[in-house]
SEKEMAR-661622 format. One record per residue (C-alpha): x negated, y negated, z negated. Coordinates in steps of 0.001 Angstrom, whole numbers, padded with zeros to 6 digits, always signed. Example, Ala and Ser with C-alpha at 12.3 -4.5 7.8 and 13.67 -1.06 7.14 Angstrom:
-012300+004500-007800 -013670+001060-007140 
***
This chain:
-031669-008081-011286 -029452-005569-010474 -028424-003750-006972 -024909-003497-007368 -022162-004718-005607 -019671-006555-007129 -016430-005390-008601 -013908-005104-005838 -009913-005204-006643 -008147-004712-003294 -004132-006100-003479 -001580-003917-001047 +001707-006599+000239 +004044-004019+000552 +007477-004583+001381 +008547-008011+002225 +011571-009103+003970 +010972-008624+007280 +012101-011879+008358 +009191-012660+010784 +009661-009677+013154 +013618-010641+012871 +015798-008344+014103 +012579-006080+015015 +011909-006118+011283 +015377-005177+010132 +014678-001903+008823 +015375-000344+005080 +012741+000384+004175 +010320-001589+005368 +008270-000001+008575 +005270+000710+005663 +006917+003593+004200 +007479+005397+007112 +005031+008158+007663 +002297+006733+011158 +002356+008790+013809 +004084+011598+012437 +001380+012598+010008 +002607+013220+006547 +001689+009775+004993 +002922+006663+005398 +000877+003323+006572 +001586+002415+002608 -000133+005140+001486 -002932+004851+004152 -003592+001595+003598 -004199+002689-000396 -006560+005955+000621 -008686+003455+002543 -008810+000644-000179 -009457+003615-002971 -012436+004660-001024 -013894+001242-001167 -012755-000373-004342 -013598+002737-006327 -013637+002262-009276 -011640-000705-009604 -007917-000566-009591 -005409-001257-007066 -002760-003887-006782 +000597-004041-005067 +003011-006945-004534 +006213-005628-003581 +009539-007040-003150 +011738-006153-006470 +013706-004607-003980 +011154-002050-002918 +009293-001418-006329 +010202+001903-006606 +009608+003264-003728 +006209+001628-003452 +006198+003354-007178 +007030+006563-005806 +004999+006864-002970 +001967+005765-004613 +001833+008267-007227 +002554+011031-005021 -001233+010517-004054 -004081+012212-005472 -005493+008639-006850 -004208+006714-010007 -002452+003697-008460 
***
């Protein structure tokens, strides 16, 4: 029997169409790729630091919007991680 935990694959929903939060939510792009608070990263690539440090060393998912792919491309790999 072994002491491990089991393999954890975190999925990021980035980028939907803001149509809950309507016209709150009517932003390009989306409120995740802003940076929080004014620190240098954005709640997107937050959200990925955190899951990294707890699905390690499983991979991470996104779901995106096609409309929103590449940015979620582009600020994921400007992280230190492999997303």
């Amino acid at each position: 029997m072994t002491d491990s935990l089991p393999l954890l694959i975190p999925v990021l929903l980035t980028g939907g169409n803001s149509r809950r939060l309507w016209p709150l939510g009517d932003t390009l792009p989306p409120k995740p790729f802003y940076p929080l608070l004014g620190g240098a990263f954005s709640l997107l690539q937050r959200t990925a630091q955190r899951a990294a440090f707890f699905a390690a060393p499983a991979p991470i998912l996104t779901v995106t919007n096609a409309l929103h792919a590449g940015l979620t491309h582009f600020q994921l790999r400007k992280m230190d991680k492999h997303f």
